[in-house]
C-alpha positions as CSV (number, residue, x, y, z in Angstrom):
1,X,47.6,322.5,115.7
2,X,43.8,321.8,115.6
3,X,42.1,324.5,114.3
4,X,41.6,326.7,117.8
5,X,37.7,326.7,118.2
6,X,37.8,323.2,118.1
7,X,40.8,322.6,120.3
8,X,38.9,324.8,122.5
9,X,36.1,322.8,122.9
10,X,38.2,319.4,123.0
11,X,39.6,320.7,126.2
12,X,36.5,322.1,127.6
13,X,34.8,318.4,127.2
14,X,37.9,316.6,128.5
15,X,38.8,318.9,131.7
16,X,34.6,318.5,132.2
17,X,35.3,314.4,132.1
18,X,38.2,314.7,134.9
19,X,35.9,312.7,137.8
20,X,36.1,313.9,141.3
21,X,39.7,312.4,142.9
22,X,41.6,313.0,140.4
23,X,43.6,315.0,138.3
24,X,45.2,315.6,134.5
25,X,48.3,317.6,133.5
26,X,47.8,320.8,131.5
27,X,49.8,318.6,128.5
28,X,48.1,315.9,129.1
29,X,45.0,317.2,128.0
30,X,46.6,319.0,125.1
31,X,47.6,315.7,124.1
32,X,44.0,314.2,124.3
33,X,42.9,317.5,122.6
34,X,45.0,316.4,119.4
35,X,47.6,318.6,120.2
36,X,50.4,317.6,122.7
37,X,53.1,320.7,122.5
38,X,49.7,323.1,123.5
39,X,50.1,323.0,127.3
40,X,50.3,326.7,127.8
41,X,46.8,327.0,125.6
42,X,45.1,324.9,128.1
43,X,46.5,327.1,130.9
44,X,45.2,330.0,128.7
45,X,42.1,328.5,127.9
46,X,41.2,327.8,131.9
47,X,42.4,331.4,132.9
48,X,39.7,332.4,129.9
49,X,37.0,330.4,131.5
50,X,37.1,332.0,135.1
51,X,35.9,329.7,138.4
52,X,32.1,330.4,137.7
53,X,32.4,328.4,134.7
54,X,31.8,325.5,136.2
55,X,34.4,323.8,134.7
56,X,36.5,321.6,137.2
57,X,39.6,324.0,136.9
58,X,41.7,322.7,140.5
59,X,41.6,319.0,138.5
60,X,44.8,320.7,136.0
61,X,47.9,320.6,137.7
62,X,51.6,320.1,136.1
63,X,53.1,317.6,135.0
64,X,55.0,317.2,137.9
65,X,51.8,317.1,140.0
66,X,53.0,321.1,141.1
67,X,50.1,323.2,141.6
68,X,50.7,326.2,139.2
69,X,48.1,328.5,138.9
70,X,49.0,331.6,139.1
71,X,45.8,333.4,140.5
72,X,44.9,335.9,138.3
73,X,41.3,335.6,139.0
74,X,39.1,334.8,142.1
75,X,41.3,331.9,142.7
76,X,45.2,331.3,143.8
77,X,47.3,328.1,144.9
78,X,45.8,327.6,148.4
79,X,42.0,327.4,147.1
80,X,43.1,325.0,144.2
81,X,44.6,322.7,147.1
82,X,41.3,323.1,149.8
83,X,39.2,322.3,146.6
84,X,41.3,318.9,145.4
85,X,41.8,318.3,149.6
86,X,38.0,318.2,149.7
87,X,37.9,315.8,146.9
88,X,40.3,313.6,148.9
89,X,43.6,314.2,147.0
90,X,46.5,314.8,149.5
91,X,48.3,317.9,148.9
92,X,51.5,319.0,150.5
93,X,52.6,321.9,152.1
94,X,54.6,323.0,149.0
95,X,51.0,322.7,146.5
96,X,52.4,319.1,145.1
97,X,50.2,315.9,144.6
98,X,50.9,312.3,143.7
99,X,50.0,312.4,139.9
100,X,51.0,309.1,139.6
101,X,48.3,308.2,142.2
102,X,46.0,310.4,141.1
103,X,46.4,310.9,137.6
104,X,42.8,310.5,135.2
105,X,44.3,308.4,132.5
106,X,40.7,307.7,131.1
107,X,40.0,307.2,127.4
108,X,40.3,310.0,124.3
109,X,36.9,310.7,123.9
């Protein structure tokens, strides 16, 4: 794994990249990061963060395009779905997307 201040940072910058409408999975961004089995460190690294850090934290969903927070902090399930519902992502009732139609597949920085 990357040395973890600079893995750190790699996700910051990426998750801050994720444009309005759409969405990564935790291990894809650990992937882009330079380290694809670190998943649960991105999870870790958002819960670290908090909501006022004006990262775009409701853009990380699961793989399977499940939302999974676990809200820990200020924010749970239902405001990660209002906040990608007001971006224009459908969500279910169940807290699952489309990844597939929503999924940022943009360019490693």
């Amino acid at each position: 794994m990357p040395q973890r201040s600079n893995f750190k940072q790699q996700v910051i910058a990426l998750i801050k990249r994720v444009p309005r409408g759409k969405v990564m999975s935790y291990g894809q961004v650990a992937a882009f990061a330079g380290s694809p089995r670190a998943a649960r460190q991105v999870g870790g690294i958002l819960r670290a963060q908090g909501p006022g850090s004006g990262l775009p934290w409701w853009r990380i969903v699961n793989n399977q395009g499940a939302i999974s927070i676990k809200g820990n902090w200020e924010a749970d399930k239902r405001l990660q779905a209002e906040l990608l519902k007001k971006e224009g992502i459908e969500v279910s009732k169940n807290f699952t997307i489309n990844i597939d139609k929503y999924r940022f597949s943009g360019n490693k920085p």
